[in-house]
HTML snippet that shows the backbone in 3Dmol.js (N, CA, C, O; Angstrom):
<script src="https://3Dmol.org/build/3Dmol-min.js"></script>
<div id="view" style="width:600px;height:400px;position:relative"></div>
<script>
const pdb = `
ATOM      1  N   UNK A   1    -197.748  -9.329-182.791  1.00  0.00           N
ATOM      2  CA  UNK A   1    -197.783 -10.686-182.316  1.00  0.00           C
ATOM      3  C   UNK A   1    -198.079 -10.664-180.815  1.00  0.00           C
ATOM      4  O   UNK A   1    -197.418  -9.992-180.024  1.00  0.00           O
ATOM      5  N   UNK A   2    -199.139 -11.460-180.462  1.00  0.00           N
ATOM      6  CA  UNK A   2    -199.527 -11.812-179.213  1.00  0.00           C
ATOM      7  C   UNK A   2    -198.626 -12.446-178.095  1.00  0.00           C
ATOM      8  O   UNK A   2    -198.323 -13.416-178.790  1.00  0.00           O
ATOM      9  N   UNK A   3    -197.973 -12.671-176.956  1.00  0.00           N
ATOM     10  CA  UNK A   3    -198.066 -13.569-176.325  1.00  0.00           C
ATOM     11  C   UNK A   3    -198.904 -13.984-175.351  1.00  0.00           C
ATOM     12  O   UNK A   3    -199.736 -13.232-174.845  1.00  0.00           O
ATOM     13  N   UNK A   4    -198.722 -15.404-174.964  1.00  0.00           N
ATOM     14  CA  UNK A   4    -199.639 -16.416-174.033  1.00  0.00           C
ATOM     15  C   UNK A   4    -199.343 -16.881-173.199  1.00  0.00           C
ATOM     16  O   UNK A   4    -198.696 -17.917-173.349  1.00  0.00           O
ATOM     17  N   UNK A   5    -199.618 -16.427-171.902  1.00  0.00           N
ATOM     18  CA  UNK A   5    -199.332 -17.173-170.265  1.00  0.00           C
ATOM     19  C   UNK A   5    -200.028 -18.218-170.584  1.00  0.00           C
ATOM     20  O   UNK A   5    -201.236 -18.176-170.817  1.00  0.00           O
ATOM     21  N   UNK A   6    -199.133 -19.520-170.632  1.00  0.00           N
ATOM     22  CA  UNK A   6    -199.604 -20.850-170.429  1.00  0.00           C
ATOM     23  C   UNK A   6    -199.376 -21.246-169.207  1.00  0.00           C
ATOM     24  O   UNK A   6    -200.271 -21.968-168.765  1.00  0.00           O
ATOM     25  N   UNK A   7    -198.345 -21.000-168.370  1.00  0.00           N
ATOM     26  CA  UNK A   7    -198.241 -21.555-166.942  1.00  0.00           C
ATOM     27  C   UNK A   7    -199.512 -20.563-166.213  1.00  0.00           C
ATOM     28  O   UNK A   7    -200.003 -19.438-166.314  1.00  0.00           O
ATOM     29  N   UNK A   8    -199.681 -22.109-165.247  1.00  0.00           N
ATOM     30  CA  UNK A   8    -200.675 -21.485-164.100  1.00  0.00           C
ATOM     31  C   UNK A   8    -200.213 -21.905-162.854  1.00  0.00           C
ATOM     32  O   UNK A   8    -199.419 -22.827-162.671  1.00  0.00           O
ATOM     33  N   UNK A   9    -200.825 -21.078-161.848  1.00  0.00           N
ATOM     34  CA  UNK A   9    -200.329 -21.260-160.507  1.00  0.00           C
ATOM     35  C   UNK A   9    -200.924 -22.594-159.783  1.00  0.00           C
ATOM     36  O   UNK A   9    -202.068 -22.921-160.096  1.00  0.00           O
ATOM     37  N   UNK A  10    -199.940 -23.688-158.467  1.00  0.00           N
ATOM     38  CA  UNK A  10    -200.536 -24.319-158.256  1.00  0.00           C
ATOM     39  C   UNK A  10    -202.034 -24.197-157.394  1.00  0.00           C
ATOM     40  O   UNK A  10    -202.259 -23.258-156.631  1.00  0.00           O
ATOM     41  N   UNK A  11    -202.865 -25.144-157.614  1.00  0.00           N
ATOM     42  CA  UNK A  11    -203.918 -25.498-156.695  1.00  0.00           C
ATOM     43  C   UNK A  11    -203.689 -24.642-155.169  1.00  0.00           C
ATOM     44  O   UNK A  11    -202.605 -24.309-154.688  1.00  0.00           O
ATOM     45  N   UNK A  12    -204.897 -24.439-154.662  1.00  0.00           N
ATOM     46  CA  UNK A  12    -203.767 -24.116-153.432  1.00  0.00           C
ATOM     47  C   UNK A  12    -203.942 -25.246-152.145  1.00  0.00           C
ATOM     48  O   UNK A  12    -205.025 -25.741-151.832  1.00  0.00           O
ATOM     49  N   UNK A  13    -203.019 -25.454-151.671  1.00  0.00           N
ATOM     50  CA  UNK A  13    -202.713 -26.889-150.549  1.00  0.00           C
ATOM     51  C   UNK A  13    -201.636 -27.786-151.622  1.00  0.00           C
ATOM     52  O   UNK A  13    -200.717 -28.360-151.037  1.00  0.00           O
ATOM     53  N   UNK A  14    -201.691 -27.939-153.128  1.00  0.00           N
ATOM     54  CA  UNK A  14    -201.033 -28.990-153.710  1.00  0.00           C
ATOM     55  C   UNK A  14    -199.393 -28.858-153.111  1.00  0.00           C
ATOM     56  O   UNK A  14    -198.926 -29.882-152.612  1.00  0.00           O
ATOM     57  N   UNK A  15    -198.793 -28.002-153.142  1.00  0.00           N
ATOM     58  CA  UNK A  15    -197.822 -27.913-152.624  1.00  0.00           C
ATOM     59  C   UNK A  15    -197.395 -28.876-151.373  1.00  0.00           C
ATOM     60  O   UNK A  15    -196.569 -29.787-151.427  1.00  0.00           O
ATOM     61  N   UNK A  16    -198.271 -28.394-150.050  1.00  0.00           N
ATOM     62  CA  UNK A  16    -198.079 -28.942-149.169  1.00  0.00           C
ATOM     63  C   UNK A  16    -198.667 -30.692-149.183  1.00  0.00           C
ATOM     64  O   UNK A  16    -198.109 -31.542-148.489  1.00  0.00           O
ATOM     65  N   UNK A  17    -199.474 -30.910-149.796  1.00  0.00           N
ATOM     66  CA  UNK A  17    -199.744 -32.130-150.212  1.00  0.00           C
ATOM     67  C   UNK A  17    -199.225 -33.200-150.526  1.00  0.00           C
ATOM     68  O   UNK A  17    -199.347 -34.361-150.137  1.00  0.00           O
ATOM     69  N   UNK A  18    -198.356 -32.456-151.619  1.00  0.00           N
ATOM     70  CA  UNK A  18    -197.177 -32.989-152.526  1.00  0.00           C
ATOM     71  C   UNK A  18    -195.874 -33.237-151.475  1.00  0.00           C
ATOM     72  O   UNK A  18    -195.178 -34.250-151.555  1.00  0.00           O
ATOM     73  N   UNK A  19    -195.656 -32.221-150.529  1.00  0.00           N
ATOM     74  CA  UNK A  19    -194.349 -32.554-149.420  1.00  0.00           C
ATOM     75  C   UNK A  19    -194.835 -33.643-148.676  1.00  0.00           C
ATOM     76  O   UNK A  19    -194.102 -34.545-148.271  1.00  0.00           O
ATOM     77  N   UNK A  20    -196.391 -33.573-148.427  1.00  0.00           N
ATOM     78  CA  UNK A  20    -196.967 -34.514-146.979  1.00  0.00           C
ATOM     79  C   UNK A  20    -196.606 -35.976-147.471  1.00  0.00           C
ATOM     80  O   UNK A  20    -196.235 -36.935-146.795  1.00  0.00           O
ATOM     81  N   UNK A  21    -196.804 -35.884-148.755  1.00  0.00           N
ATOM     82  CA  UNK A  21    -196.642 -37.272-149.767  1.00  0.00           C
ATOM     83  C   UNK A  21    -195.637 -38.058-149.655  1.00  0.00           C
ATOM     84  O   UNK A  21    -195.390 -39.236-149.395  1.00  0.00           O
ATOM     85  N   UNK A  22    -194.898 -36.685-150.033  1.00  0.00           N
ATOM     86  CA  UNK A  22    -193.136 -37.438-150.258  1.00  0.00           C
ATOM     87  C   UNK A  22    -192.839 -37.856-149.293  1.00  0.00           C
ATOM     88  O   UNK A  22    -192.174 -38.884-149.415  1.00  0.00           O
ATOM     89  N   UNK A  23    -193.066 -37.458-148.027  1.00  0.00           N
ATOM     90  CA  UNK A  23    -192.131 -37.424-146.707  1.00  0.00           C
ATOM     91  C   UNK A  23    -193.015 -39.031-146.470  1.00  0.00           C
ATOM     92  O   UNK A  23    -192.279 -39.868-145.947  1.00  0.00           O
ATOM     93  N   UNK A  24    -194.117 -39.421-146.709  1.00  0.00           N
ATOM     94  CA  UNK A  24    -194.841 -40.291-146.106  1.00  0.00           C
ATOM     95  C   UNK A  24    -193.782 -41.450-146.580  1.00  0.00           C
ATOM     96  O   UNK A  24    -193.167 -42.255-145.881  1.00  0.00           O
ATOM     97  N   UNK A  25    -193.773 -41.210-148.423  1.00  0.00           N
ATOM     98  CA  UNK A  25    -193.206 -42.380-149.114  1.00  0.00           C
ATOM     99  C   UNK A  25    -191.491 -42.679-148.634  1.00  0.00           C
ATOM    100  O   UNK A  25    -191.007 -43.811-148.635  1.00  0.00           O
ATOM    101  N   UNK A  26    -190.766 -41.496-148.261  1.00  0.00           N
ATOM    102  CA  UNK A  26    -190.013 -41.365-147.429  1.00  0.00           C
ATOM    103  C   UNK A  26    -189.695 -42.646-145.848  1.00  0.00           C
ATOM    104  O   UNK A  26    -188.951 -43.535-145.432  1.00  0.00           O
ATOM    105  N   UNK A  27    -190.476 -42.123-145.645  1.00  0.00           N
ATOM    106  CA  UNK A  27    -190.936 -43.019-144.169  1.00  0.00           C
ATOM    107  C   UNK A  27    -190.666 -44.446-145.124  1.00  0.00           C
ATOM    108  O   UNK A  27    -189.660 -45.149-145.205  1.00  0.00           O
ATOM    109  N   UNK A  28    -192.015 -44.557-145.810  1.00  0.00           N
ATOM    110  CA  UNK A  28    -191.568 -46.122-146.330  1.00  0.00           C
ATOM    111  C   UNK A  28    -190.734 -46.408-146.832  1.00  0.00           C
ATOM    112  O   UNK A  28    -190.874 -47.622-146.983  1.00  0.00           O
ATOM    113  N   UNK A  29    -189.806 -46.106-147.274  1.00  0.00           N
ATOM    114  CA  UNK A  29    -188.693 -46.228-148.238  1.00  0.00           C
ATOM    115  C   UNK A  29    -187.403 -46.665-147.061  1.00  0.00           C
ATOM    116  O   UNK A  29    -186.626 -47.610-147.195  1.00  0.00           O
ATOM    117  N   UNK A  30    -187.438 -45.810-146.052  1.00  0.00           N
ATOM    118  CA  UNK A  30    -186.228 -46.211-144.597  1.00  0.00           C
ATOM    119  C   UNK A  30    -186.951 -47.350-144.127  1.00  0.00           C
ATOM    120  O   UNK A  30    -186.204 -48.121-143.525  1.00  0.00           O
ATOM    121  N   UNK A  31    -188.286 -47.779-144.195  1.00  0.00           N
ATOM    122  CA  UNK A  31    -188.828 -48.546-143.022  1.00  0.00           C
ATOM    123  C   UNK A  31    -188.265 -50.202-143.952  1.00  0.00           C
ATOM    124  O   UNK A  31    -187.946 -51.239-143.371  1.00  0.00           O
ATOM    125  N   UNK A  32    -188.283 -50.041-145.126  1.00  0.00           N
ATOM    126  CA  UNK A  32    -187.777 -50.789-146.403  1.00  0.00           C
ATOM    127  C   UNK A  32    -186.673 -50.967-146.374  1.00  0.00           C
ATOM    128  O   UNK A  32    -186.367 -52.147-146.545  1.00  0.00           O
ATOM    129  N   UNK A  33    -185.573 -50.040-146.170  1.00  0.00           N
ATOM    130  CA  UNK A  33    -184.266 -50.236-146.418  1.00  0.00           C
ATOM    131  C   UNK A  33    -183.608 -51.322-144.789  1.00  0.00           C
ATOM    132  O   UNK A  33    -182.851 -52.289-144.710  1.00  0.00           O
ATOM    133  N   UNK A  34    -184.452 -50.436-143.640  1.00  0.00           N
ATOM    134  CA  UNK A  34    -184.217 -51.349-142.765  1.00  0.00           C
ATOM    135  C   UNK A  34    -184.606 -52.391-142.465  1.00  0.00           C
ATOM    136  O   UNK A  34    -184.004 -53.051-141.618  1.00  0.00           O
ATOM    137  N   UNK A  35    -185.572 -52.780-142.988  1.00  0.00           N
ATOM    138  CA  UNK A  35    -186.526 -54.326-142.657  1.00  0.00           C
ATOM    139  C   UNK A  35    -185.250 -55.586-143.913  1.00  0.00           C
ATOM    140  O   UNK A  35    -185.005 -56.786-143.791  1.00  0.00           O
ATOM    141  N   UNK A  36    -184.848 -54.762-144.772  1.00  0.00           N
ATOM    142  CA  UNK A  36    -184.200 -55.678-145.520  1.00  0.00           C
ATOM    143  C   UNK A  36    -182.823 -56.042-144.765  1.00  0.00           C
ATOM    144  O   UNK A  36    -182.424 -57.195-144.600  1.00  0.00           O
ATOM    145  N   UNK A  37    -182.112 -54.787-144.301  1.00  0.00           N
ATOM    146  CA  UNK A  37    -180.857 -55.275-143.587  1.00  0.00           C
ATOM    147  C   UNK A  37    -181.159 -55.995-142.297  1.00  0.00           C
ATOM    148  O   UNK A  37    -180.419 -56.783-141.708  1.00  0.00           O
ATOM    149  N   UNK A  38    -182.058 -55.698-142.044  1.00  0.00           N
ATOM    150  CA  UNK A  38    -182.478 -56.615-140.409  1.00  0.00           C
ATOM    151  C   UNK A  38    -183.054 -57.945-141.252  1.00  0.00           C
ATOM    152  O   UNK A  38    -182.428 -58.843-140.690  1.00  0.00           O
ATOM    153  N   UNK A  39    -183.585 -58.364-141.908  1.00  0.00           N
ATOM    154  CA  UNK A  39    -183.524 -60.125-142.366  1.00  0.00           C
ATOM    155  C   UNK A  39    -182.128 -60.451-143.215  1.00  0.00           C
ATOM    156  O   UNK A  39    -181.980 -61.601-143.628  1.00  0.00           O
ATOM    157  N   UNK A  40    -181.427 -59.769-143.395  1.00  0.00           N
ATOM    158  CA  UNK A  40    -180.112 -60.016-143.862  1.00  0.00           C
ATOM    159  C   UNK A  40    -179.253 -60.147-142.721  1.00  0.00           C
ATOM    160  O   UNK A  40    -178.562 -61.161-142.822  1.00  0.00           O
ATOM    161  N   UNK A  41    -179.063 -59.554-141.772  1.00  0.00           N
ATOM    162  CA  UNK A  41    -178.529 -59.894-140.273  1.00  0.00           C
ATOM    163  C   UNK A  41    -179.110 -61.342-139.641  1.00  0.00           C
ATOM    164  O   UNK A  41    -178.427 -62.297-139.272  1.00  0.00           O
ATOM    165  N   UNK A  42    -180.383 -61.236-139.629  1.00  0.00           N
ATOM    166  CA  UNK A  42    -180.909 -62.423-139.015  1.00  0.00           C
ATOM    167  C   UNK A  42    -180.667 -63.693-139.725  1.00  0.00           C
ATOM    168  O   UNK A  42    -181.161 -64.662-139.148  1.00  0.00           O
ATOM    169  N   UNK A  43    -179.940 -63.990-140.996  1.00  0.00           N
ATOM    170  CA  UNK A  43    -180.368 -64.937-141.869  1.00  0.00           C
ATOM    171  C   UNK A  43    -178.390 -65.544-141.956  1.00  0.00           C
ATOM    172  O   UNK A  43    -178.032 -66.714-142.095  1.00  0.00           O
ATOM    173  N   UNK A  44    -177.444 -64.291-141.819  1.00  0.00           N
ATOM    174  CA  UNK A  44    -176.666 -64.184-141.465  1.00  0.00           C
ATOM    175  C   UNK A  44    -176.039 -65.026-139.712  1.00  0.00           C
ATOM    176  O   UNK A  44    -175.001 -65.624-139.432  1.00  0.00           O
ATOM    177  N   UNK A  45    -177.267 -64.666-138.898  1.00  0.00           N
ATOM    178  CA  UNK A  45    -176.530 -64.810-137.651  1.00  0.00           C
ATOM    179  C   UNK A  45    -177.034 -66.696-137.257  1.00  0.00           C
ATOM    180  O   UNK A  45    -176.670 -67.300-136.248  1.00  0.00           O
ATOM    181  N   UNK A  46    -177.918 -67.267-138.368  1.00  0.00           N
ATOM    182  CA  UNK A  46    -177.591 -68.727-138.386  1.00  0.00           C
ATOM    183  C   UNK A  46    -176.936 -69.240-138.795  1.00  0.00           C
ATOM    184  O   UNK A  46    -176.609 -70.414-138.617  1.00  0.00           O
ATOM    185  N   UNK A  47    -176.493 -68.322-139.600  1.00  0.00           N
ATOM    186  CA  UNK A  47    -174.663 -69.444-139.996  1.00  0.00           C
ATOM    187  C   UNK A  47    -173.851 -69.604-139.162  1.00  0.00           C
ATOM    188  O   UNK A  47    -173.625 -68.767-138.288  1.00  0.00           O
ATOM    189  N   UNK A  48    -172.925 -71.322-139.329  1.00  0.00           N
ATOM    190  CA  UNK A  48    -171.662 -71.165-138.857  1.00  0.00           C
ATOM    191  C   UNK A  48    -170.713 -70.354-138.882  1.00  0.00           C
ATOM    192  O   UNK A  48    -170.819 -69.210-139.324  1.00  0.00           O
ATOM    193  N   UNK A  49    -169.486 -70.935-138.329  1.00  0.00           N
ATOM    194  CA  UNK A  49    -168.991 -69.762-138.219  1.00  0.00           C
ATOM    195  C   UNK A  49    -167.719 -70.110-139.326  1.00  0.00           C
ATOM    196  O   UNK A  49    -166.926 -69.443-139.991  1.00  0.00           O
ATOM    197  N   UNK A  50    -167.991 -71.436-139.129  1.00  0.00           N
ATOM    198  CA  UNK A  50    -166.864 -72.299-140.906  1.00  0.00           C
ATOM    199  C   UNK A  50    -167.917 -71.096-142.360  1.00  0.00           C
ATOM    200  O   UNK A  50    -167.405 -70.342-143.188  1.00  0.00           O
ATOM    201  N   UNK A  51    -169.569 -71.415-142.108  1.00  0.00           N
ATOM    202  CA  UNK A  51    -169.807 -70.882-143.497  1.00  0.00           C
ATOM    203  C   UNK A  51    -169.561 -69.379-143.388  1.00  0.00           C
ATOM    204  O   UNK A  51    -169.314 -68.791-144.441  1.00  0.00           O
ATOM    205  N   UNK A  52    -169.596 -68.659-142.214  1.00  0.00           N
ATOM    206  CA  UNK A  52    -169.585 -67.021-142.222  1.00  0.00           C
ATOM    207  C   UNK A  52    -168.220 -66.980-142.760  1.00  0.00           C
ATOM    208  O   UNK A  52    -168.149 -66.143-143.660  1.00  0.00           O
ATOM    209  N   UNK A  53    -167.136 -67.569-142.536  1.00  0.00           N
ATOM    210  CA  UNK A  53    -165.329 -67.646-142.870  1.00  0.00           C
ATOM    211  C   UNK A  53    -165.340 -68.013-144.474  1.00  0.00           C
ATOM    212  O   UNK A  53    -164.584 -67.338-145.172  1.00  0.00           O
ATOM    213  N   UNK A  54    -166.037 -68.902-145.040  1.00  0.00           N
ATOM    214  CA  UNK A  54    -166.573 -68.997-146.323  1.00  0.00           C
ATOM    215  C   UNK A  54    -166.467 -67.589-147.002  1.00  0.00           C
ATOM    216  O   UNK A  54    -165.576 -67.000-147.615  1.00  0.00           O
ATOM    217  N   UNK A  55    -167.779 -67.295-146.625  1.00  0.00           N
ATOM    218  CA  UNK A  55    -167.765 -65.578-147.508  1.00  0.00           C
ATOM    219  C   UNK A  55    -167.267 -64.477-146.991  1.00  0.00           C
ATOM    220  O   UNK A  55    -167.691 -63.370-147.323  1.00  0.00           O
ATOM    221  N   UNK A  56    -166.276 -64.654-146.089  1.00  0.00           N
ATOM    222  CA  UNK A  56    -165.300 -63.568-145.916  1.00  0.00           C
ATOM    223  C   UNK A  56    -165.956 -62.656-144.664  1.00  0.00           C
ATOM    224  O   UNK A  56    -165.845 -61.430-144.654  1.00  0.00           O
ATOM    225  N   UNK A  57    -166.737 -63.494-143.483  1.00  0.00           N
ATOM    226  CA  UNK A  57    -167.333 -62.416-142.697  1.00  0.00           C
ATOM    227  C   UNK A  57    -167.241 -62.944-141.561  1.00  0.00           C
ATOM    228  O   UNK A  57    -167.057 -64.160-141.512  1.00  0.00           O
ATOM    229  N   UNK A  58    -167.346 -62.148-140.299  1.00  0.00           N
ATOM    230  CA  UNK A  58    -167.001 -63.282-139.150  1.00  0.00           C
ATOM    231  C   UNK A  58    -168.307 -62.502-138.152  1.00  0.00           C
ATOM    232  O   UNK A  58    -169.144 -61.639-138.413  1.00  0.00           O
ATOM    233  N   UNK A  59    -168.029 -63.175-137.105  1.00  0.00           N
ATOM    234  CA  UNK A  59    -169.918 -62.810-136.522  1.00  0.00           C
ATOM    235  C   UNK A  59    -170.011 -61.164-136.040  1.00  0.00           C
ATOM    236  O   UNK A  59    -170.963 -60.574-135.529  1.00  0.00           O
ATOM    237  N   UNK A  60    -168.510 -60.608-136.441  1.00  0.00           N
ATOM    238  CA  UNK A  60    -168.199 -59.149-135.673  1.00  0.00           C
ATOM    239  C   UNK A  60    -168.722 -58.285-136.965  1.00  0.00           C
ATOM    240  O   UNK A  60    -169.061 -57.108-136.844  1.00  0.00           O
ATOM    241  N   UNK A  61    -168.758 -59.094-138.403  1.00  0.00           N
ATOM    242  CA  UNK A  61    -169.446 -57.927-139.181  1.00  0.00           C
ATOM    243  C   UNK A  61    -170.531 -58.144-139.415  1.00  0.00           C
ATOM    244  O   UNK A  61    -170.828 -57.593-140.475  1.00  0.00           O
ATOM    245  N   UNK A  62    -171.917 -59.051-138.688  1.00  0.00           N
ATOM    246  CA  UNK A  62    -172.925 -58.669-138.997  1.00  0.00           C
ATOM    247  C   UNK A  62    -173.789 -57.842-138.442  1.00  0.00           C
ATOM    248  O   UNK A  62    -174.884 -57.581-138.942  1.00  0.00           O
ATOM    249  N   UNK A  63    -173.395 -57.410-137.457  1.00  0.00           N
ATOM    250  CA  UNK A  63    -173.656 -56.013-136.821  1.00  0.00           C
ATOM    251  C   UNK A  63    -173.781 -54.967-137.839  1.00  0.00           C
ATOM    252  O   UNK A  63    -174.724 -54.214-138.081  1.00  0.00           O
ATOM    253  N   UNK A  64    -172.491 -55.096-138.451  1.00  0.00           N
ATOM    254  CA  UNK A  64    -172.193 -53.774-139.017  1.00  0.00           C
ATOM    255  C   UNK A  64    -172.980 -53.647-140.653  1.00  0.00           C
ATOM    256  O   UNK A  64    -173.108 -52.668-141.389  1.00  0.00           O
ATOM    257  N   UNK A  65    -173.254 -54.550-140.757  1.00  0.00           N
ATOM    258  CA  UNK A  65    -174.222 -54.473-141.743  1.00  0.00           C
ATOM    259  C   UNK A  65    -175.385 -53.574-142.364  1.00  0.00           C
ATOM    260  O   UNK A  65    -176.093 -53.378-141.376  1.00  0.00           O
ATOM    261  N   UNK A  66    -175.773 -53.150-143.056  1.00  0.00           N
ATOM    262  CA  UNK A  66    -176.965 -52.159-143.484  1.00  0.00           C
ATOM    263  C   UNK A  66    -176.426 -50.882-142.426  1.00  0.00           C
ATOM    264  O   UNK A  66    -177.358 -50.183-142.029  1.00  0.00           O
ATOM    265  N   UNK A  67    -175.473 -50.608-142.073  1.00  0.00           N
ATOM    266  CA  UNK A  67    -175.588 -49.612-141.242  1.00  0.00           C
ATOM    267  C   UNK A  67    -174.684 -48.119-141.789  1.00  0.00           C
ATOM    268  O   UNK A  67    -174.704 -47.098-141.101  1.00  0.00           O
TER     269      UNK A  67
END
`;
const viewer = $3Dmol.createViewer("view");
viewer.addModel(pdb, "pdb");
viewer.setStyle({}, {cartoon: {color: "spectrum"}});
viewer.zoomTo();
viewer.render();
</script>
């Protein structure tokens, strides 16, 4: 009975390609996470301070937000 190398080696560069990729989508993914907590702060810091007491937050935790 025979066996058969079915795996093959990658391309060569795919490797580094594949990291250049990730790290890019990376980048977007933080630039995402922060653009959302920064319009959640901003959307936050027009409320009163009766509606911020409403949902349990006062103007000292929107700082602390997304962080």
């Amino acid at each position: 009975m025979a066996a058969i190398e079915t795996s093959r080696p990658a391309p060569f560069g795919a490797i580094t390609t594949y990291r250049a990729v990730n790290a890019l989508s990376n980048v977007f993914a933080t630039f995402a996470v922060w653009n959302d907590a920064r319009v959640t702060r901003k959307a936050l810091a027009k409320l009163s301070d009766r509606e911020l007491d409403d949902i349990g937050l006062c103007r000292g935790d929107i700082e602390m937000l997304g962080r």
